[in-house]
C-alpha positions in Angstrom: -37.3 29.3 -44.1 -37.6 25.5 -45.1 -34.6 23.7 -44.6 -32.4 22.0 -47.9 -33.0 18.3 -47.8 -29.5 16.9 -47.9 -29.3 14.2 -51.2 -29.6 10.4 -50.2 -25.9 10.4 -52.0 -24.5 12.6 -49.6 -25.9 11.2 -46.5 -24.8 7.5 -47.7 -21.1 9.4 -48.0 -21.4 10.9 -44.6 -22.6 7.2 -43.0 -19.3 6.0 -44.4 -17.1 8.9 -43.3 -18.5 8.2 -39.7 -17.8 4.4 -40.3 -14.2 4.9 -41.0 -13.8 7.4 -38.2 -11.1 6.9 -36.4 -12.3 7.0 -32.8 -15.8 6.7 -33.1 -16.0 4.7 -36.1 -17.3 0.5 -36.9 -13.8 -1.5 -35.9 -14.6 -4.1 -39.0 -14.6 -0.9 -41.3 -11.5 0.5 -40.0 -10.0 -2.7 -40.3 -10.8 -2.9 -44.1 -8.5 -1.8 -47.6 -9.6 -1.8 -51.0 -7.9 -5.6 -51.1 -10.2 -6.8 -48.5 -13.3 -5.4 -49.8 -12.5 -6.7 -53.5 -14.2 -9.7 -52.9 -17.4 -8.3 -51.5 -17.5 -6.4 -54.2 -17.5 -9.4 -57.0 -20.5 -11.0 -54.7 -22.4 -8.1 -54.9 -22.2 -7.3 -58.1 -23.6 -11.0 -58.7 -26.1 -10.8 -56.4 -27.3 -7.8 -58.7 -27.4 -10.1 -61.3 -29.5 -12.7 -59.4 -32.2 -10.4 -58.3 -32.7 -9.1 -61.7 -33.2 -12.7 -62.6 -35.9 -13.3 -59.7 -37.8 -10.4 -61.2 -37.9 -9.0 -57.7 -38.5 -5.2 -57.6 -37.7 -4.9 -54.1 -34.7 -7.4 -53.9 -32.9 -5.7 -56.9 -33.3 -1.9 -55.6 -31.7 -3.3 -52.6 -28.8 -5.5 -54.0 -28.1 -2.1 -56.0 -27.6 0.3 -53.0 -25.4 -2.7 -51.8 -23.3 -2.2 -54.6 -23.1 1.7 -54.7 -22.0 0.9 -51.1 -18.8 -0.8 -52.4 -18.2 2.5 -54.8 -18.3 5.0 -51.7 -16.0 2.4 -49.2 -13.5 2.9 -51.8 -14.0 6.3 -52.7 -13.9 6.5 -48.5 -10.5 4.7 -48.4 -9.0 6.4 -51.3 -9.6 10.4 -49.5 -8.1 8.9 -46.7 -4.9 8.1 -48.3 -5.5 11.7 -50.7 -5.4 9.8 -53.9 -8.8 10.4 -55.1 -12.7 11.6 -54.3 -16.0 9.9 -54.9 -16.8 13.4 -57.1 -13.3 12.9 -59.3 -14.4 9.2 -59.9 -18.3 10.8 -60.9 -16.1 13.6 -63.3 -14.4 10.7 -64.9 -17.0 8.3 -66.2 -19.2 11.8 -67.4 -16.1 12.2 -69.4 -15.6 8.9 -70.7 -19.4 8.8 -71.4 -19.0 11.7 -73.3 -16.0 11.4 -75.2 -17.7 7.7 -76.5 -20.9 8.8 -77.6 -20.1 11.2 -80.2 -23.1 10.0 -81.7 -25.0 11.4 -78.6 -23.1 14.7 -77.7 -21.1 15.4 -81.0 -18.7 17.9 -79.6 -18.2 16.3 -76.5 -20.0 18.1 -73.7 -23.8 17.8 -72.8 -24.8 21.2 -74.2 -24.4 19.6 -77.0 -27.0 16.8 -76.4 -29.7 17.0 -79.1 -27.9 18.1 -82.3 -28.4 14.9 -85.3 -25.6 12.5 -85.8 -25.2 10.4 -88.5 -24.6 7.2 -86.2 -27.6 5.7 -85.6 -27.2 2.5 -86.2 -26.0 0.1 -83.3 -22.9 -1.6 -85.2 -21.7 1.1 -86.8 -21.5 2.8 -83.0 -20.3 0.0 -81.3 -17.4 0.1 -84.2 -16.8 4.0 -83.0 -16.9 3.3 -79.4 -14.0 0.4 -79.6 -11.9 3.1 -82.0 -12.6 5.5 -79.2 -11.7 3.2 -76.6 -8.5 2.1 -78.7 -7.4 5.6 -78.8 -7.6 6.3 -75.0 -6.0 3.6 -73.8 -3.0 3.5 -76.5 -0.3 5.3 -74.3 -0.9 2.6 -71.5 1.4 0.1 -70.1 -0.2 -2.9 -71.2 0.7 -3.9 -75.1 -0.2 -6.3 -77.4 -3.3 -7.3 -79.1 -4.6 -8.7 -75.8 -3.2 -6.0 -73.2 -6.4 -4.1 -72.8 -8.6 -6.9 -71.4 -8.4 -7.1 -67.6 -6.9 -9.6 -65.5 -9.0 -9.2 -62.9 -12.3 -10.1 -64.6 -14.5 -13.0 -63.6 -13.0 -16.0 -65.8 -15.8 -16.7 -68.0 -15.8 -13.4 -68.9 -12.3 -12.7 -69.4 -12.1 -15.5 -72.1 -14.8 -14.0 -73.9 -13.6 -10.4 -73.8 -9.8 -12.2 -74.8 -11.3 -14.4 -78.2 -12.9 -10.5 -78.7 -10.0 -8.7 -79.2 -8.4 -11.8 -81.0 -11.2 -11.6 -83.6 -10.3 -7.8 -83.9 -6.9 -9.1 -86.0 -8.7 -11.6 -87.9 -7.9 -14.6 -85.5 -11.6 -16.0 -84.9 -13.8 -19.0 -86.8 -15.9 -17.8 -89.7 -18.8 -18.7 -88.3 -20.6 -21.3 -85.3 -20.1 -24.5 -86.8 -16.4 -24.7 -86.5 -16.6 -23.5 -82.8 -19.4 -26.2 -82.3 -17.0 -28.9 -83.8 -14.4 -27.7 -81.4 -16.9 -28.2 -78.6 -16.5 -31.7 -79.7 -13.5 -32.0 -80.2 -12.5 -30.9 -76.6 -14.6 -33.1 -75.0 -13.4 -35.6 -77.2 -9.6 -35.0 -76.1 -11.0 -34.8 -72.4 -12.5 -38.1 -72.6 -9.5 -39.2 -73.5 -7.7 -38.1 -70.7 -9.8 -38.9 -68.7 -9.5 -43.0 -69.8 -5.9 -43.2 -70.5 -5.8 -42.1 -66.6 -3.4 -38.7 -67.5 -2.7 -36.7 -64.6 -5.2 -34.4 -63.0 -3.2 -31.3 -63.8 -3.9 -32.4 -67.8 -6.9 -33.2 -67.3 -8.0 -30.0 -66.0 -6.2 -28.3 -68.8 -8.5 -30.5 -71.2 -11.5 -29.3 -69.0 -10.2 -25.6 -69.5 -10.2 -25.9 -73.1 -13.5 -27.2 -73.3 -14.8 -24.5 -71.3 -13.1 -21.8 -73.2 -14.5 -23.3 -76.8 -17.9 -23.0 -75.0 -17.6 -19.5 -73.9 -17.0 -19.2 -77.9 -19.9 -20.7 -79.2 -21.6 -18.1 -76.8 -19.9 -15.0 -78.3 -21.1 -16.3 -81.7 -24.8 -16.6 -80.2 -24.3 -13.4 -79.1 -24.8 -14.7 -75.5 -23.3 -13.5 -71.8 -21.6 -16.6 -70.7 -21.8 -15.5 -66.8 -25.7 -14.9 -67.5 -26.5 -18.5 -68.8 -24.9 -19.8 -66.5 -26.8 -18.0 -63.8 -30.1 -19.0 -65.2 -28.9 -22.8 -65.8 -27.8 -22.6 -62.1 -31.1 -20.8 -61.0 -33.0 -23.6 -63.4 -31.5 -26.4 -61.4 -32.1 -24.8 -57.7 -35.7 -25.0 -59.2 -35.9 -28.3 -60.3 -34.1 -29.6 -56.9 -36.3 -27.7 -54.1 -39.3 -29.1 -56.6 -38.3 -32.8 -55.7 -37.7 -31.8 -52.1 -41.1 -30.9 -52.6 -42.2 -34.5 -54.0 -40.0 -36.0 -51.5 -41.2 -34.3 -48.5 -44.8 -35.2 -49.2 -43.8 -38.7 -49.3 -42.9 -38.6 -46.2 -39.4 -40.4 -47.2 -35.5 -39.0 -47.0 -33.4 -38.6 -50.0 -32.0 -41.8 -49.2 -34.4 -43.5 -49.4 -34.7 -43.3 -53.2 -32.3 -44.9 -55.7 -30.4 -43.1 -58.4 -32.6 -44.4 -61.3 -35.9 -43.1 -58.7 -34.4 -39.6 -57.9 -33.8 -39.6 -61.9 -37.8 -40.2 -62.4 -38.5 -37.4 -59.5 -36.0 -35.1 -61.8 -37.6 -36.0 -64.5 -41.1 -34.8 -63.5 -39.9 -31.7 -61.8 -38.7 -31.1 -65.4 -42.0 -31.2 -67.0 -44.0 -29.7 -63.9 -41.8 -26.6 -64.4 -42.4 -26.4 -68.0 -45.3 -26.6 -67.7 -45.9 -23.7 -65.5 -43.5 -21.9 -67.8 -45.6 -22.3 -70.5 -48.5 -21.1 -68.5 -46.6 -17.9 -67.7 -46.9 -19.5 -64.1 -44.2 -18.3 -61.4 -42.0 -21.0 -59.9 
């Protein structure tokens, strides 16, 4: 009689239980609460992000089971203190996913998988899905036009999601080129501040404002702010190690170069990795 194979999901659970155990248990785990594992969680959800930008198979599996880690220390936590289990938190996104894809399972349950809906078209079901979204959330605390986008969202992000909903009432340029101009503007009224010497708490406001009209000319591009900026960032890394490369075969330090020479070195980094882009070479 073979014995059942116990599911990788429920072994991962059963690591954490004994991690939080009281008397045999990790001390740094015990020591944790959902507050102090909040900001793990942010890092690893961008380290996902940057391994699905190296292309690495084997880095991104791995940065994913560090994030389902987070899921089960809170799910872990939240037993302990009887307010909730890893399987109700399961239940309630199969519900959610459910009740918003009409379009998908039309009377809400996944028997129900298979039968033709007349949504198939991706704006006309991203329309439903906010409707549905709308309708769940009405009888919550928050009000407002803006009430529904969280607080606790990554800045960038938040600001997008925020010029969303204000586009929902009408409140949003017609189209780029007033959100370009506004780009403009900003770092007009930035330079500004900058000359007439205004204090640094205005001039970080101006700063603000010209970061929030770029996150708009990325909604209207139909671009994830956090995401170009990962790649810019990811872009520069490149072009940097690249003149550490020029430099070390030089046989000089960094400061041994002037400004206008590391700007030559920058330069040709630039090209050498376009280059290689264009040849579908890895960098």
């Amino acid at each position: 009689m073979t014995k059942e194979r116990i599911s990788p999901i429920e072994t991962l659970r059963t690591v954490m239980t004994c991690l939080r155990d009281p008397e045999y248990g990790c001390p740094w785990d015990l020591e944790q609460t959902p507050s102090t594992v909040a900001p793990h969680t942010l890092e690893e959800a961008y380290e996902v992000v940057d391994a699905i930008e190296s292309g690495d198979t084997e880095h991104f599996k791995e940065e994913l089971g560090d994030l389902l880690l987070q899921i089960i220390f809170y799910c872990q936590m939240a037993e302990e203190e009887k307010l909730f289990s890893f399987d109700e938190v399961a239940d309630g996104i199969v519900g959610k996913l459910l009740r918003r894809h009409p379009h998908v399972f039309p009377d809400g349950t996944l028997g129900s998988f298979g039968k033709v809906s007349p949504l198939r078209n991706a704006s006309e079901v991203e329309v439903r899905w906010e409707a549905i979204k709308t309708t769940e959330k009405s009888g919550s605390k928050s009000s407002g036009i803006l009430g529904q986008v969280e607080k606790g969202l990554p800045s960038m992000t938040r600001a997008r999601k925020l010029q969303k909903a204000a586009k929902k009432v009408g409140f949003d340029w017609p189209n780029i080129e007033p959100a370009l101009d506004k780009i403009e503007e900003e770092t007009q009224e930035l330079r500004e501040a900058i000359n007439k010497g205004y204090p640094s708490s205005e001039i970080e406001e101006e700063f603000g404002d010209l970061l929030f009209a770029s996150v708009n000319v990325s909604r209207f591009l139909k671009l994830d702010p956090e995401i170009a900026l990962v790649r810019a960032n990811r872009k520069f890394e490149a072009r940097i190690h690249c003149m550490e490369d020029y430099i070390a075969k030089s046989n000089k330090d960094w400061n041994d170069y002037s400004l206008e020479e590391l700007d030559l070195l920058w330069e040709k980094a630039k090209k050498e990795l376009a280059d290689k882009k264009h040849l579908g070479v890895s960098s």
